[in-house]
N, C-alpha and C positions, 0 to 999 in steps of 0.2 A: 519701347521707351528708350530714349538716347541717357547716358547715363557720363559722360563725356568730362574731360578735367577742364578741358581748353578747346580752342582749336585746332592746336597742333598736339595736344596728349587726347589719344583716343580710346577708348571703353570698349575691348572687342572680349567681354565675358560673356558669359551663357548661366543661365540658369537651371537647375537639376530639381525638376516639380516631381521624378517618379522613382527616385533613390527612397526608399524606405529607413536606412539604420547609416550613418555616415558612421565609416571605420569598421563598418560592419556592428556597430556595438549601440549610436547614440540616434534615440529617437530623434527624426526631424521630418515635424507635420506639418512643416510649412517649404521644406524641400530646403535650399542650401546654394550659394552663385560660387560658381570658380570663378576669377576674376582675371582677368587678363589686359594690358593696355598696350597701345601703339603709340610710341614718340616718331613723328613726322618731322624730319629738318632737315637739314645739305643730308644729314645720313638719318636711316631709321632703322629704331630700334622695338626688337616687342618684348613686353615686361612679361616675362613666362607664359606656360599654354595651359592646357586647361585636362581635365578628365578627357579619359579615351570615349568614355561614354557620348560624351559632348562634341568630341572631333571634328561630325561634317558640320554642325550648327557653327563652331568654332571659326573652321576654316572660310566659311560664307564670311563672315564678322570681320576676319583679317583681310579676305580678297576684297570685301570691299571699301574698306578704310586703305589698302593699298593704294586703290586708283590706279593699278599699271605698273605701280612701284614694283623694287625690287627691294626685301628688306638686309640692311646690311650684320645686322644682329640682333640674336636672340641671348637677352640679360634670364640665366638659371638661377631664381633667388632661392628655390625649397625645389627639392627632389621628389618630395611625396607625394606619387602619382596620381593624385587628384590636382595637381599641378602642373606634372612634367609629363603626362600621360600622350603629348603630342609630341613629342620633341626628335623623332625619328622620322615623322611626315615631317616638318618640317625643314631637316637637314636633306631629306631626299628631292622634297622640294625646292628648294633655294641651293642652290650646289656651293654658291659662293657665299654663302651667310657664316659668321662667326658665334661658337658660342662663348658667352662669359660668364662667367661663374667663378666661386672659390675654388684653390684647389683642391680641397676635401669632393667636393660636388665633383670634379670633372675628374679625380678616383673613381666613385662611388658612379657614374651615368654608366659604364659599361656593364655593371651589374642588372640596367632595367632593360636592356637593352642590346639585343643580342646581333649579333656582328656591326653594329655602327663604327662606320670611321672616321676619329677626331681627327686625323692626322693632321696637323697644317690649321687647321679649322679652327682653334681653343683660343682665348687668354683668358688666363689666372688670372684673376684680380687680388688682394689683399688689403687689410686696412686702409685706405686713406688713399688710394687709387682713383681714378677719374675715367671718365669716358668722354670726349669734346664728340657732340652728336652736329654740332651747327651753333644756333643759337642757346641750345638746352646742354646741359652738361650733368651728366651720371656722376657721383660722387658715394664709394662703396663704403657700406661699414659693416665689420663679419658681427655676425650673430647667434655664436657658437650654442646650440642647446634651447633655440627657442623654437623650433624643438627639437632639432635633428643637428648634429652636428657642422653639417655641410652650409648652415645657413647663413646669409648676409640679406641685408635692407641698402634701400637705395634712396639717393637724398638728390633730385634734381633741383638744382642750385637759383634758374631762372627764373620758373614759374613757383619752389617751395614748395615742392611734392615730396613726402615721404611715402616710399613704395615700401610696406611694412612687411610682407611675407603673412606670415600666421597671423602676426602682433595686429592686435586690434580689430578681430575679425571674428566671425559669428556665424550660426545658424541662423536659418533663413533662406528665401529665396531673395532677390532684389525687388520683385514685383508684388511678393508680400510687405504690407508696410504692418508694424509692428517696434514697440516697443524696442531701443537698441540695447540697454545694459539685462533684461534677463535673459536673452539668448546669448549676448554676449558674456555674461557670466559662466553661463554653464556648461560654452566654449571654454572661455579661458581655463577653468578651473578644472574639464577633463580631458583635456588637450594639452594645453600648458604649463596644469597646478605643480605637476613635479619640481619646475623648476624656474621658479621665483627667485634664484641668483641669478642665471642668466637675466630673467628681464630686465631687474633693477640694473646691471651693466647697459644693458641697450640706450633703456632708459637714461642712466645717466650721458650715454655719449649726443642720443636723441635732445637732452637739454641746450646742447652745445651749438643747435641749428636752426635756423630759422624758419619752421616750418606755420604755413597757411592748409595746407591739405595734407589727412593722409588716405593712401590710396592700399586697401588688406586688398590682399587675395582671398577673403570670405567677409559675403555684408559689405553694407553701404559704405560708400566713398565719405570721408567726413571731413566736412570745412569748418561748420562752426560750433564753438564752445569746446574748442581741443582742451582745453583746460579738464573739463569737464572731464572727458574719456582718459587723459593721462594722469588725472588725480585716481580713480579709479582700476589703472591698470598698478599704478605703485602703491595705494593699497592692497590690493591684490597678491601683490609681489614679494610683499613684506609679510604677508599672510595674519594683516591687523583685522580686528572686525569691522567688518563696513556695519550693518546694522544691526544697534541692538536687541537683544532678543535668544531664543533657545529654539535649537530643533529637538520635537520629542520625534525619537524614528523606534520603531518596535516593531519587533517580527513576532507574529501571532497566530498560533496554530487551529486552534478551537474559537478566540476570540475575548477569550479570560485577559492574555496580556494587552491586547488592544485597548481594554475598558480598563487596564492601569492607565494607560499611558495616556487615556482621554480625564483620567479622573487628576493624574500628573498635569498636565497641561492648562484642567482649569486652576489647579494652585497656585502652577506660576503664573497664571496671567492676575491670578488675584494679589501678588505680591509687585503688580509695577514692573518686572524682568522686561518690558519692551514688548516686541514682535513675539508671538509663540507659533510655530509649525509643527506640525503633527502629519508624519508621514509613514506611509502605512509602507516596507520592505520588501513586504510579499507580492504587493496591487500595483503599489507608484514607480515613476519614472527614477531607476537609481542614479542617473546622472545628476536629475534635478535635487537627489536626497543629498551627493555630493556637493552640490551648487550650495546649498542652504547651511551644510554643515560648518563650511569654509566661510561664509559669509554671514553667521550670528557668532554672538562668542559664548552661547553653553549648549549643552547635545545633551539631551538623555537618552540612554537606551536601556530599551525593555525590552525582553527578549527570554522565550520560551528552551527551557533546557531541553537535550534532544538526543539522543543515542550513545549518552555517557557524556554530550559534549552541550554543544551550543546549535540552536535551531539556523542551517544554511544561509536563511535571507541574510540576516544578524551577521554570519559570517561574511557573506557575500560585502555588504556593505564596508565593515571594517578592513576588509581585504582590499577595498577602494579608498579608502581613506588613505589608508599606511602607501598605496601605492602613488598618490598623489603628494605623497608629503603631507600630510595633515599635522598640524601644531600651535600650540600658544591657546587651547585654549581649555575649558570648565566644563569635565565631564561626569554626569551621575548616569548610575547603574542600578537596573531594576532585573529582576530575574524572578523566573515559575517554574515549579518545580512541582513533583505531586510526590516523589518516592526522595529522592536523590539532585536535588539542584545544582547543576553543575556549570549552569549559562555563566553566571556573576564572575565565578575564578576565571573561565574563559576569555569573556570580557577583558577583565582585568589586564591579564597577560598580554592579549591584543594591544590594548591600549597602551600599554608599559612600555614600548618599543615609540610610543609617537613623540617626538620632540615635546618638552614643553607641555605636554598634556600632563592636567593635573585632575585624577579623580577625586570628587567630594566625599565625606563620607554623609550619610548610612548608605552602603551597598544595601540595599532592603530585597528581600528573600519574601514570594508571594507564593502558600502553598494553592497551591490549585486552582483559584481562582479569588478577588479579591473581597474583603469581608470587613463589616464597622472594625474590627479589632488591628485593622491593619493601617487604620488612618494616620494614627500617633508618630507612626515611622515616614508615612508617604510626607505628613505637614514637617518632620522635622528635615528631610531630603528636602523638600520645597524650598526649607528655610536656609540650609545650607549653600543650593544653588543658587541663590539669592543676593545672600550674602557675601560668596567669591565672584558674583560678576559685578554687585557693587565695588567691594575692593581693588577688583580687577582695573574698571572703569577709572 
């Protein structure tokens, strides 16, 4: 399937159907596209390359959208080698090709890449820079921290392409068709979530142009309803909640705290809180627990005490939270304990470092497993969390 901007902007990505864990870290069961384009004009250009893995699929893709050409530059928008992973064929290749990039990036290329010679070969671009290709004209804008410092997007002026880098880009293969905003959430949010000042920057300068397409280096090319996807990404950015509702997440050793946190979940949904999730720490996808966290505005967590401290999953998770920047929002706290409860202060502390998070009270303490005598505390927690994301709202 042709996937193409134009006729003269061309779609020479590949898709990656047998990558198990992208970053090594994030499940992706529907596999994941590097994306790559070719501007054809007096001069041509190719919009970055692709995973090593993908190299000779890659190269087929570029030789033949060439037609015989010779390409005159390759534009380095992101250095992380699911991107730049080719860019040493290709200067071997093309002897007389130019690359362009930030100066940050063309520091940083000789680190992936061991004895390559820029000599003569570079131009720097910086803010507000141009590239005259013929008819199509490159117009750079840097994109410090989204997610790598080296980064810039590219704004071709003609046709109204934004070549976005990371920005706007997702899980997935391209030939998987699926749903855009839940993969692209759980992209954004553990990819990007860190840093939500960078993007509202981008974003703001992004406001300033007149874009019809943009063109990620992950996930489908998008033409209509930009609205749509850029309302979304500066929610996101701003780290507001998109929808209402509560994730109950609980790590659960025997299965005592699991049936709190299910007997938790139907409270709030009995109270009108919106959306309730319920995700198990131990079993579920933690990207996806992350994804859900950031994108309701209350979280419970229940969570079994565990060797003087707090049970790993529980840990694991809030160790992703704080890492992503997690904040702004209404958090309750459930803990089990049989001798010595130690999860809740745990908790606690975890939590105390996150911007703008505010726990509710009653922290509620469940000795061993839960019992009619403990209802009185789960209903007034219910009633609490309740109540600050009505307020909140």
């Amino acid at each position: 399937m042709k996937y193409d901007i134009s006729t003269a902007i061309k779609y020479i990505g590949v898709d990656d159907l047998d990558l198990d864990l992208f970053e090594s870290q994030y499940v992706i069961p529907n596999g994941v596209s590097y994306n790559s384009y070719l501007i054809v004009d007096h001069k041509v250009a190719i919009m970055d390359t692709v995973d090593h893995r993908k190299e000779a699929e890659w190269l087929r893709n570029l030789d033949e959208e060439l037609g015989g050409r010779t390409p005159d530059y390759l534009v380095v928008q992101h250095l992380e080698p699911d991107h730049a992973g080719c860019i040493a064929s290709v200067v071997e290749r093309y002897p007389s090709i130019t690359i362009v990039a930030s100066t940050r990036a063309l520091q940083m290329l000789p680190q992936f890449f061991d004895g390559i010679c820029l000599e003569g070969r570079t131009i720097a671009v910086k803010e507000g820079d141009s590239l005259a290709l013929g008819e199509h004209t490159l117009h750079f804008v840097m994109a410090p921290m989204v997610h790598w410092p080296e980064v810039m997007v590219s704004y071709e002026s003609s046709e109204k392409v934004l070549f976005s880098a990371d920005g706007f880009g997702k899980f997935g293969a391209l030939c998987k068709e699926e749903d855009w905003a839940c993969e692209a959430r759980r992209y954004y949010f553990n990819i990007c979530g860190k840093y939500g000042g960078p993007v509202q920057v981008l974003l703001k300068k992004a406001a300033g142009l007149d874009i019809e397409t943009i063109a990620p280096l992950h996930g489908p090319i998008l033409r209509d309803n930009l609205g749509y996807y850029i309302g979304l990404y500066d929610t996101w950015s701003k780290y507001e909640v998109e929808t209402e509702g509560v994730l109950v997440a609980y790590a659960s050793i025997h299965g005592n705290t699991a049936a709190v946190a299910r007997e938790i979940a139907e409270l709030l949904r009995s109270r009108g809180v919106g959306k309730v999730v319920v995700t198990d720490l131990c079993r579920d996808d933690m990207a996806e627990a992350v994804e859900d966290a950031f994108r309701m505005g209350g979280l419970v967590l229940a969570a079994a005490s565990y060797d003087g401290g707090l049970f790993p999953p529980m840990y694991d998770f809030l160790h992703h939270l704080s890492m992503k920047a997690y904040k702004k929002r209404k958090v309750a706290i459930v803990e089990n304990g049989s001798w010595a409860p130690t999860a809740g202060r745990v908790m606690q502390e975890l939590v105390a470092g996150m911007c703008g998070v505010e726990v509710v009270a009653p922290v509620v303490t469940i000795w061993s497993r839960m019992k009619e005598s403990d209802r009185p505390q789960l209903e007034s927690l219910a009633d609490s969390l309740a109540a600050a994301l009505k307020e909140g709202k």
